[in-house]
C-alpha positions as a printed NumPy array, in Angstrom:
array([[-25.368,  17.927,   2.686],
       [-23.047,  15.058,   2.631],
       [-24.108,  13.677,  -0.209],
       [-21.463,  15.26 ,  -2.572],
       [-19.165,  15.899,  -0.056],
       [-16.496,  13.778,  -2.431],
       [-16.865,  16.188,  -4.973],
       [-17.687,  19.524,  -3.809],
       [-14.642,  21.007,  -1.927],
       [-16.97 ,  24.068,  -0.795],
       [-19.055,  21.396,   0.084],
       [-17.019,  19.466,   2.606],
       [-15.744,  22.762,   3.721],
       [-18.854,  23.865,   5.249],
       [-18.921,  20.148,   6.408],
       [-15.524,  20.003,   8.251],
       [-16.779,  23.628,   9.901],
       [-19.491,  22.639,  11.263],
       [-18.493,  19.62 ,  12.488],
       [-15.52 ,  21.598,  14.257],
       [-17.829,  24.067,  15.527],
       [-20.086,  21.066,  17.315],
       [-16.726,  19.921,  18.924],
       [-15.896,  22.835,  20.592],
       [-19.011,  23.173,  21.556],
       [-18.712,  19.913,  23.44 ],
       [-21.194,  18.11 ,  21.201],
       [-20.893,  14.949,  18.966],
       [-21.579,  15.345,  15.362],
       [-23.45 ,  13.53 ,  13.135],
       [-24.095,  13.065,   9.165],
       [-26.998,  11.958,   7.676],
       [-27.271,  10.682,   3.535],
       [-24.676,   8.989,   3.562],
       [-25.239,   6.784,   0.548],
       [-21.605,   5.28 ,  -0.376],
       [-18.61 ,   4.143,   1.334],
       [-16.72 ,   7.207,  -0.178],
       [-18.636,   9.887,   1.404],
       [-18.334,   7.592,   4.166],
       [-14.314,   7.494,   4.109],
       [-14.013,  11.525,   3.75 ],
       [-16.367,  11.758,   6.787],
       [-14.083,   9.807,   8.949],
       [-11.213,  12.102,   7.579],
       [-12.925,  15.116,   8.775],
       [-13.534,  13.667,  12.446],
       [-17.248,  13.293,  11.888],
       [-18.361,  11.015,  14.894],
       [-21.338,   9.214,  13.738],
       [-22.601,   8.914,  10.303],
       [-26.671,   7.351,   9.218],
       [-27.36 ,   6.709,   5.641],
       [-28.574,   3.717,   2.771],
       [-25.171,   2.665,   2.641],
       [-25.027,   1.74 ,   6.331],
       [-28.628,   0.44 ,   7.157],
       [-31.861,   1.04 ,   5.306],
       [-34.551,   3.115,   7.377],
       [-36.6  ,   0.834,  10.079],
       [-38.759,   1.323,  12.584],
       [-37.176,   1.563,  16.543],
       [-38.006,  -0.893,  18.86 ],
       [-41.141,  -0.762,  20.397],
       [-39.548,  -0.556,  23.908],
       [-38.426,   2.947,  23.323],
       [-40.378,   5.635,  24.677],
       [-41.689,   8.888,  22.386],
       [-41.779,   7.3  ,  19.231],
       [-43.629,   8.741,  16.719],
       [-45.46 ,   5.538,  14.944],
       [-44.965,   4.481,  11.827],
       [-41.243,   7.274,  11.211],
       [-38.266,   4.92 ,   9.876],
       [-34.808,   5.322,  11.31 ],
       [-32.099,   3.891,  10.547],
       [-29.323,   3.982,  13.704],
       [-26.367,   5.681,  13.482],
       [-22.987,   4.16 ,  13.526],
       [-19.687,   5.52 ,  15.381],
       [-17.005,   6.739,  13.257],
       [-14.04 ,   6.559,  15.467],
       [-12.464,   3.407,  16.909],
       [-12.942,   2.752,  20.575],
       [ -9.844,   2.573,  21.685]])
C-alpha cells in the first residue's frame, strides 16, 4: 500500500489512519514496499515507526540462530523511523 503513497492522497490517507489507529492501540506500526527514499520521507511525516522495503535492504535470509524460521523465506529487517532521542 505504500507504494504510491507520494501520489495518491486517498492513498496516504488510509495510510496515516491506520497507522494512527495502531498507536492508540498501543502498537508500533510498520510499512512494507517501500521502494524509494520519497515514500520513505512521507512515511516519516505521517509518524510511521518502522518502514522494510528494496530501497532500505534487499530481502535475505535471518540468521540461523533465530528460532521458528521458516527455511528458505527472505526478509529484509526493518528499520526505525524516529530518532532515538
Amino acid at each position: 500500500m505504500s507504494a504510491n503513497i507520494v501520489s495518491d492522497p486517498i492513498n496516504a490517507a488510509m495510510i496515516e489512519a491506520i497507522n494512527r489507529i495502531g498507536h492508540i492501540m498501543g502498537l508500533q506500526t510498520i510499512a512494507e514496499g517501500v521502494e524509494n527514499e520519497a515514500t520513505l520521507e512521507k512515511l516519516r511525516s505521517l509518524g510511521v515507526d518502522y518502514a522494510q522495503g528494496y530501497s532500505i535492504a534487499k530481502p535475505r535470509p535471518l540468521p540461523c540462530k533465530l528460532n521458528n524460521v521458516v527455511p528458505g523465506y527472505p526478509l529484509a529487517c526493518p528499520i526505525p523511523l524516529k530518532v532515538a532521542v
